[in-house]
C-alpha positions in Angstrom: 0.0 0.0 0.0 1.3 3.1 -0.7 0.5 6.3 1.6 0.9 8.7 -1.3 -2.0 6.9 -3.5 -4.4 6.6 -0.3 -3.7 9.7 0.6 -4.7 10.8 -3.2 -7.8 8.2 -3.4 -9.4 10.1 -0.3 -8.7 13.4 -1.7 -10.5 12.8 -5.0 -13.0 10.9 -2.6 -14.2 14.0 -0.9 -14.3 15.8 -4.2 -16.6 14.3 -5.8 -19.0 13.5 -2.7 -21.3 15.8 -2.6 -23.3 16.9 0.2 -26.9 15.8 0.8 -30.1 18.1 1.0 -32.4 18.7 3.6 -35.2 16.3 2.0 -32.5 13.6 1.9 -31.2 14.0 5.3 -35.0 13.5 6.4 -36.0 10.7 4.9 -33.0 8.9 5.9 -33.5 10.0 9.4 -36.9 9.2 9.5 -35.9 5.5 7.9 -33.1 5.0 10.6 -35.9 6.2 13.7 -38.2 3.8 12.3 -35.7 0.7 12.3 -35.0 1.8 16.0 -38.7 1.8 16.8 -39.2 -1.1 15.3 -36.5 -3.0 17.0 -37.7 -1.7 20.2 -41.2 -2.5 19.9 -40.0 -6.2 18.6 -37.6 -6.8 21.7 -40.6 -5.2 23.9 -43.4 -7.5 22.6 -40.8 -10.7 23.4 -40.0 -9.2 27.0 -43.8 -8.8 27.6 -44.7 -12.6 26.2 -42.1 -13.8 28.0 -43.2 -12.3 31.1 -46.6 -13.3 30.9 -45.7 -17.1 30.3 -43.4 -16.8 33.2 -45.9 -16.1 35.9 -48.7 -16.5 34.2 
């Protein structure tokens, strides 16, 4: 590997990324919350059933 070409790849990286609107950045956000919620709710539901069949 040489430094000198990595160094170079990341450079012409950063030029050509461009940065993301505001309707971009809120969709993805919105997208990322829902996994979360959804994970949450999933892990909740199983920690509730469980529960329940434990001392039910």
């Amino acid at each position: 590997m040489d430094p000198k070409r990595t160094l170079r790849n990341m450079a012409n990286t950063m030029k050509l990324a461009k940065k993301s609107d505001k309707d971009d950045y809120m969709q993805h956000l919105r997208l990322v919350l829902l996994g979360i919620a959804t994970v949450g709710a999933i892990g909740f539901i199983i920690q509730f059933v469980f529960s329940v069949i434990t001392f039910g």
